[in-house]
C-alpha positions in Angstrom: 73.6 -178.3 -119.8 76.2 -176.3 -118.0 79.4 -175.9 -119.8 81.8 -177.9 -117.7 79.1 -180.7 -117.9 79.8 -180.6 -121.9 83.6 -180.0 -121.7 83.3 -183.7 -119.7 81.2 -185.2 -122.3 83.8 -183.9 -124.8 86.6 -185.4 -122.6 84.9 -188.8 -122.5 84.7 -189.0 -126.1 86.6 -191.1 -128.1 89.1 -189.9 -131.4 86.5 -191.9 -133.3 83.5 -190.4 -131.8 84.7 -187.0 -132.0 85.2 -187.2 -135.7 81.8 -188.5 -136.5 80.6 -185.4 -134.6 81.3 -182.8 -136.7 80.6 -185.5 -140.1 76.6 -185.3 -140.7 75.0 -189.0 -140.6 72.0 -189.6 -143.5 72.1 -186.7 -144.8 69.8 -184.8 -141.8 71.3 -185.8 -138.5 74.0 -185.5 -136.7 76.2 -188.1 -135.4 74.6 -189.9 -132.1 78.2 -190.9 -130.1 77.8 -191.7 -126.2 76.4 -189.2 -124.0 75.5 -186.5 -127.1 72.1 -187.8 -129.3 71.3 -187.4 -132.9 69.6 -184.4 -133.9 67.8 -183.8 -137.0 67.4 -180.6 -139.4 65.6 -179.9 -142.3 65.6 -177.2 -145.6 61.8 -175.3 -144.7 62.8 -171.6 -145.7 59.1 -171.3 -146.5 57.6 -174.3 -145.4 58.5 -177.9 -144.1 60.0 -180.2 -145.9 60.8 -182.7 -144.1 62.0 -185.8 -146.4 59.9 -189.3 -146.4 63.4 -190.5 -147.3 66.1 -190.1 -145.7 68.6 -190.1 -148.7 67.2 -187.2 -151.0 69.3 -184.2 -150.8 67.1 -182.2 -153.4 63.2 -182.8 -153.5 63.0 -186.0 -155.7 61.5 -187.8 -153.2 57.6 -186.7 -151.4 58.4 -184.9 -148.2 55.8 -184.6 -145.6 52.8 -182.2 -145.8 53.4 -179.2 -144.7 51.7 -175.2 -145.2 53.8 -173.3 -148.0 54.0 -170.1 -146.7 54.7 -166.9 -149.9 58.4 -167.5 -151.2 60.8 -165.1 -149.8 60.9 -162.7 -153.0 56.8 -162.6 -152.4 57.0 -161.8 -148.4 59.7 -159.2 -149.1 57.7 -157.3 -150.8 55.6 -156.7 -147.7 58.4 -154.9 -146.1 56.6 -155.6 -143.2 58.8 -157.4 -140.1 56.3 -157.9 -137.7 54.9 -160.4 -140.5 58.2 -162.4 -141.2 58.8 -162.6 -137.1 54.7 -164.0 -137.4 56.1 -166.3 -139.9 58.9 -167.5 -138.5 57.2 -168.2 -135.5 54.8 -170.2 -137.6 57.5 -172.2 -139.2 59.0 -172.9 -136.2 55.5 -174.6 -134.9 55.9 -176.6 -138.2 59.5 -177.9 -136.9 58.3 -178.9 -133.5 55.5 -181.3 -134.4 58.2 -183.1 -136.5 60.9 -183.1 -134.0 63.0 -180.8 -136.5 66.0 -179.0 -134.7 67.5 -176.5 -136.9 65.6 -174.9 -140.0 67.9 -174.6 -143.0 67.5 -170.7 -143.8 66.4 -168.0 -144.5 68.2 -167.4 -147.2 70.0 -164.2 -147.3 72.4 -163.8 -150.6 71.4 -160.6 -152.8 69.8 -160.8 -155.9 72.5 -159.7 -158.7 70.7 -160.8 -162.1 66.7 -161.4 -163.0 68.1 -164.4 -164.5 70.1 -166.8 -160.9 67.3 -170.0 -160.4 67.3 -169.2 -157.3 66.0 -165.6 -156.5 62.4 -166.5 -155.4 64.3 -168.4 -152.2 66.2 -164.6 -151.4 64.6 -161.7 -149.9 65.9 -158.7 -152.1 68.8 -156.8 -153.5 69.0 -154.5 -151.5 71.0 -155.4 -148.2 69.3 -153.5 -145.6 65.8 -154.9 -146.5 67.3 -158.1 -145.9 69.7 -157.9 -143.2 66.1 -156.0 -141.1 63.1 -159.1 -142.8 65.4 -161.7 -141.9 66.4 -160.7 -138.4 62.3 -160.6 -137.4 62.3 -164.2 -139.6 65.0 -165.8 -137.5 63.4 -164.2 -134.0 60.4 -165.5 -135.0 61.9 -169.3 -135.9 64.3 -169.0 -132.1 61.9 -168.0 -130.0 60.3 -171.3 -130.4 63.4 -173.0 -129.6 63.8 -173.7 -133.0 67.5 -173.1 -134.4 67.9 -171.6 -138.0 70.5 -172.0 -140.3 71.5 -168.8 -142.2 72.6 -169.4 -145.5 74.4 -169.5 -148.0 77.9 -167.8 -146.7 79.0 -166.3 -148.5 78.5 -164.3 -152.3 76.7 -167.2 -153.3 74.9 -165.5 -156.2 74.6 -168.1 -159.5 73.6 -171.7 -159.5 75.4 -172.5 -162.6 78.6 -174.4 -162.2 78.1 -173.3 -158.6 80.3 -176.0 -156.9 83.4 -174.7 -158.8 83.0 -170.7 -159.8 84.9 -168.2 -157.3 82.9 -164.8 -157.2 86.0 -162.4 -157.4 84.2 -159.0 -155.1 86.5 -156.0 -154.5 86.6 -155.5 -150.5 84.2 -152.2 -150.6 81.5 -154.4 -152.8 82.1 -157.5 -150.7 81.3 -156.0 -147.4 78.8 -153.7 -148.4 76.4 -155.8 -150.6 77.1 -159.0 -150.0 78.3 -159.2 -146.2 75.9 -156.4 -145.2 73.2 -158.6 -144.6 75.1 -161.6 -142.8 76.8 -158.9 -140.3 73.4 -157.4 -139.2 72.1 -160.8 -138.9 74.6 -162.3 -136.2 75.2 -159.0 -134.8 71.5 -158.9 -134.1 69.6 -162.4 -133.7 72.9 -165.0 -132.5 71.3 -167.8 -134.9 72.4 -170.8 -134.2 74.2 -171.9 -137.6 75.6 -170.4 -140.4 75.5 -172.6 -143.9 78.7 -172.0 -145.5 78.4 -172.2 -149.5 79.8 -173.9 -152.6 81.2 -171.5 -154.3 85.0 -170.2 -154.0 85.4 -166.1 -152.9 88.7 -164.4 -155.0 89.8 -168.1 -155.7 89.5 -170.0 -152.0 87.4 -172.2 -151.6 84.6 -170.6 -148.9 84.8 -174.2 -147.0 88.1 -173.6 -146.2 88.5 -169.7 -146.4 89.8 -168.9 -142.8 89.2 -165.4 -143.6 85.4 -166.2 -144.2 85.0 -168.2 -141.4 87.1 -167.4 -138.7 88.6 -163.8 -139.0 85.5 -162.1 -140.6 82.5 -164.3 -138.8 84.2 -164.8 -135.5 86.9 -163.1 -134.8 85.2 -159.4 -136.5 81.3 -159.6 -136.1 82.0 -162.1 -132.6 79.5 -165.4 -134.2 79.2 -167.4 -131.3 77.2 -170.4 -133.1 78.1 -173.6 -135.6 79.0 -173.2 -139.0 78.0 -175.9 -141.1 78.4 -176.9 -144.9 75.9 -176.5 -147.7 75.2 -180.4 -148.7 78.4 -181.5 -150.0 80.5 -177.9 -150.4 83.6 -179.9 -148.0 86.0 -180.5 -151.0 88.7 -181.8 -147.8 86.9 -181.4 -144.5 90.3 -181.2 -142.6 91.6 -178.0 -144.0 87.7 -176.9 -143.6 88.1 -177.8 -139.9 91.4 -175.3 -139.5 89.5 -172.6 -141.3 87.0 -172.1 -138.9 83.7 -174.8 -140.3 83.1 -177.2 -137.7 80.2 -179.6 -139.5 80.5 -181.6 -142.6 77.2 -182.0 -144.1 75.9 -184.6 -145.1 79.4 -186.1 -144.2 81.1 -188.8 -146.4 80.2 -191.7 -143.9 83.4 -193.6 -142.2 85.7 -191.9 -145.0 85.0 -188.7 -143.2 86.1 -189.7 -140.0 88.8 -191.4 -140.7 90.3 -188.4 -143.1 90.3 -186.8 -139.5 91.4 -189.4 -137.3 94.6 -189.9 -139.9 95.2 -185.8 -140.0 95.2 -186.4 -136.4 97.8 -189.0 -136.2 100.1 -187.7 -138.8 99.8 -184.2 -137.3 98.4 -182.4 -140.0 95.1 -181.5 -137.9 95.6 -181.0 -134.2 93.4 -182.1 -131.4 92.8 -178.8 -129.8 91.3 -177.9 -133.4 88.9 -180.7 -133.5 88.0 -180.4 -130.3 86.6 -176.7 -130.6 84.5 -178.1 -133.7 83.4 -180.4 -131.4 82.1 -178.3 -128.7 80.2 -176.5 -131.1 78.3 -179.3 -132.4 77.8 -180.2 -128.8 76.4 -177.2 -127.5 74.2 -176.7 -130.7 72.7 -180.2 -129.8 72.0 -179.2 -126.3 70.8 -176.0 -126.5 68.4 -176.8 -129.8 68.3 -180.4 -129.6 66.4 -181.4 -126.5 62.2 -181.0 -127.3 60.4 -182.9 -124.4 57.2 -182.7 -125.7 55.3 -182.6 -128.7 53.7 -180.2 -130.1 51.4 -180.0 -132.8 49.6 -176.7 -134.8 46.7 -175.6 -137.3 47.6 -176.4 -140.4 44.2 -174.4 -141.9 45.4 -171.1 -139.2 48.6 -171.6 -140.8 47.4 -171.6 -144.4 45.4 -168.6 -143.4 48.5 -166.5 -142.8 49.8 -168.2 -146.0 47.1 -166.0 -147.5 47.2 -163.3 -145.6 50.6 -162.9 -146.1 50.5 -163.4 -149.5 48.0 -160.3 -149.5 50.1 -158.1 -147.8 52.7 -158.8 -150.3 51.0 -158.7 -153.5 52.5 -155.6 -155.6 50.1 -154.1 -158.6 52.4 -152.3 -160.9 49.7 -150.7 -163.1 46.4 -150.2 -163.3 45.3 -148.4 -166.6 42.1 -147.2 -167.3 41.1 -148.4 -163.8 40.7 -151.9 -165.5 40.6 -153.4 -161.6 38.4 -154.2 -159.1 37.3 -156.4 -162.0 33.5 -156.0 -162.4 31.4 -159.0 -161.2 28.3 -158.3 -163.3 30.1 -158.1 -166.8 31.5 -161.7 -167.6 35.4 -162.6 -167.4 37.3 -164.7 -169.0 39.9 -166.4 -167.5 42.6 -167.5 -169.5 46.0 -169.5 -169.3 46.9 -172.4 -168.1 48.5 -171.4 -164.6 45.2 -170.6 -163.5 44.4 -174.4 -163.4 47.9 -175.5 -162.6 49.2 -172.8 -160.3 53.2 -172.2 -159.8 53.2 -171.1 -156.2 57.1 -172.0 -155.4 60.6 -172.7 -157.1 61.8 -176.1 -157.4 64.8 -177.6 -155.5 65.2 -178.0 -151.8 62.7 -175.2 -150.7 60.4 -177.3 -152.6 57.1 -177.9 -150.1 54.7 -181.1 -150.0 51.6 -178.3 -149.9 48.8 -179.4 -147.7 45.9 -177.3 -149.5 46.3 -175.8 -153.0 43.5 -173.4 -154.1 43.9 -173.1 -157.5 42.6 -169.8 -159.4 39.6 -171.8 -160.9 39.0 -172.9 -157.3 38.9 -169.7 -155.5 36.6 -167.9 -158.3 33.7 -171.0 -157.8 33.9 -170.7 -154.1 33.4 -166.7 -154.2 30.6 -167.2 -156.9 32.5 -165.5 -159.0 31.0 -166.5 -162.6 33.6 -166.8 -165.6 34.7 -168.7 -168.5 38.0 -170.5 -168.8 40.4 -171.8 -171.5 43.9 -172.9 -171.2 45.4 -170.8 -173.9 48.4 -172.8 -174.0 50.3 -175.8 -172.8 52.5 -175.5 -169.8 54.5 -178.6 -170.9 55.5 -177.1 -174.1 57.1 -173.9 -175.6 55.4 -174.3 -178.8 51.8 -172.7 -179.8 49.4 -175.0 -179.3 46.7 -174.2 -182.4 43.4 -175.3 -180.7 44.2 -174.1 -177.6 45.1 -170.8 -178.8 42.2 -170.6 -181.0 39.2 -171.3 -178.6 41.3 -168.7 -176.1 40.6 -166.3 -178.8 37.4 -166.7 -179.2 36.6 -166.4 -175.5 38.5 -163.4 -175.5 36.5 -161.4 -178.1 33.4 -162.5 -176.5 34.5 -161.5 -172.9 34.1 -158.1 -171.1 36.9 -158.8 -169.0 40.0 -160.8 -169.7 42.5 -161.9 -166.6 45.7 -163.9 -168.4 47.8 -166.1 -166.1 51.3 -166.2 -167.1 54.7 -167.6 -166.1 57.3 -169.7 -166.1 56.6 -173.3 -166.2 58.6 -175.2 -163.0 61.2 -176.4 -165.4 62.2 -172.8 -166.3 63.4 -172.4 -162.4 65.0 -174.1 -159.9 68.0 -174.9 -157.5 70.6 -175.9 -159.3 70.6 -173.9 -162.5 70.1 -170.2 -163.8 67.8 -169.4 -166.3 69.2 -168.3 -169.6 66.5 -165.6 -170.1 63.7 -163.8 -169.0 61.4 -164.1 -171.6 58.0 -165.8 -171.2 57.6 -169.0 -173.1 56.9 -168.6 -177.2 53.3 -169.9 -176.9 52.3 -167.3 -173.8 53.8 -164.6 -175.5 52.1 -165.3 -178.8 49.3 -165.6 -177.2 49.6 -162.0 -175.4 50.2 -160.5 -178.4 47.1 -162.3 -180.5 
């Protein structure tokens, strides 16, 4: 669609219609208004998830199945960019068969503290790595004609009391750590969207920081694309439409709208202003909005990467005594309860529906791998559990080798909290230490 063609659509459109444009409709569409369709989007930073219903924001609800590719803390460690461009093409596959628009991520904020719930959705701490992993990541996801949505703009590094703390940065640490990765990106990759953030930067609001989202993003690094809000981060969307963000999400419904179409009439808001929010959300539509055809994928090619990838990533830190390649004649015990339940992703809106979960136990039958098992402890509890402890013991003596699955239990990390300490849970490490 040629420009002039959308500055008429645009022209035809009414107040009303204009301001349900740039307010999101149920929470994964955009407004359909005449002439401009609905389009949908979708959180799959490492895997589909498109919602089953419509009204869950955060994962309550079953999405649809979909591969779970490594988290993006795992696939960092890979440091390998042809891989993430492999995935994203992958992911973008994923978004076609569903009719999915716009991917929401990757996720680019740097990791600042082992303890912020949400460090297995970010690549790294370091800047560079992932400014360079995400650039091959979003290629990958655009060259399918798939957009992505780059998030979370910006300094968005805590999940506690995350809709109302302001990170206060000193200008060198602000744009070397924590814009570093966002400039390379839009400098390099024109993504389609930006996902602005909850979180205030030196006290303002970033939903209605001009700075943030007009001077810095536009104006400075020349961002060409939509910026839209994290799910519910528009404290007033008219003063977030005059600093530069040009989509509510999910919106508020008609109170939305007709916050706008008031600002409008009482001249707090002018015209011109909307209208340039507007265009955006218009030209995203056409440009990413339009799949003719359907297309569908592998899901077991695409789990294969999964592993693949997963293999590449995989970092020993020590190996003492040469302890590993683990020796398939002398028997093995396997013990801990994570090798029977598996935690292979954070919780939250990255969450995936997998289609096909090898568990531990799993993969050792179907390599012929012979062992022993016992759970050791129970996942569902921080306390020792005597019986369980005991009989892990007891294998453990009798065993050549010993492999011990630890880790957090899913309530330990999430979205929408930080975890108040890196220790393993009591029982695990009195287990260890038995």
């Amino acid at each position: 669609m040629v420009l002039q063609t959308i500055s008429s659509i645009i022209n035809n459109l009414t107040l009303k219609e204009k301001a349900d444009l740039v307010s999101g409709k149920d929470f994964w569409f955009t407004a359909k208004v005449n002439g401009v369709p609905k389009m949908m989007m979708t959180d799959g930073p490492s895997g589909l998830r498109k919602q089953a219903d419509a009204s869950d924001a955060l994962g309550l609800n079953k999405s649809i199945k979909a591969v779970n590719f490594p988290s993006s803390s795992l696939s960092a460690c890979s440091f390998d960019k042809k891989a993430l461009h492999e995935l994203g093409i992958h992911l973008g596959h994923a978004a076609l068969s569903e009719n999915i628009s716009v991917l929401l991520g990757p996720g680019v904020n740097i990791k600042r503290s082992p303890l912020a719930g949400r460090n297995f959705e970010y690549f790294s701490e370091d800047p560079y790595l992932t400014g360079e992993l995400a650039i091959a990541y979003i290629k990958g996801v655009q060259s399918t004609g798939v957009g992505v949505s780059v998030k979370h703009f910006a300094a968005n590094n805590r999940e506690n009391q995350r809709f109302t703390s302001s990170s206060n940065i000193d200008e060198r640490a602000f744009r070397e750590i924590y814009l570093s990765a966002f400039e390379r990106i839009v400098k390099n990759t024109d993504p389609a969207t930006i996902m602005c953030s909850y979180n205030a930067i030196n006290g303002t609001l970033n939903s209605q920081n001009q700075r943030l989202l007009t001077k810095i993003l536009r104006d400075e690094w020349g961002f060409n694309g939509l910026v839209m809000s994290d799910w519910g981060a528009v404290a007033d969307n008219v003063s977030a439409l005059k600093a530069g963000l040009d989509l509510e999400m999910p919106g508020k419904g008609l109170a939305s709208s007709q916050e706008i179409i008031d600002a409008i009439k009482s001249g707090r808001l002018s015209e011109d202003t909307l209208n340039c929010s507007v265009l955006r959300v218009v030209k995203m539509i056409k440009k990413w909005g339009q799949h003719e055809e359907h297309v569908s994928y592998n899901f077991d090619e695409q789990h294969q990467f999964a592993r693949n990838l997963a293999d590449k990533s995989i970092v020993l830190l020590k190996n003492k005594n040469s302890v590993l390649p683990l020796d398939s004649e002398n028997s093995i015990a396997i013990i801990g309860q994570l090798a029977e339940k598996p935690r292979y992703q954070g919780g939250g809106s990255s969450h995936v529906n997998a289609y096909n979960v090898v568990t531990p136990l799993q993969a050792l039958k179907l390599l012929g791998i012979r062992n022993s098992y016992q759970p050791g402890y129970d996942l569902n509890s921080k306390k020792t559990n005597q019986i369980f402890e005991d009989h892990a013991l007891k294998l453990a003596q009798s065993s050549e080798q010993i492999v011990f699955f630890a880790g957090f239990p899913e309530s330990y990390e999430s979205e929408g909290f930080d975890k108040t300490s890196i220790q393993l849970p009591n029982n695990q490490n009195h287990l260890i230490k038995n």
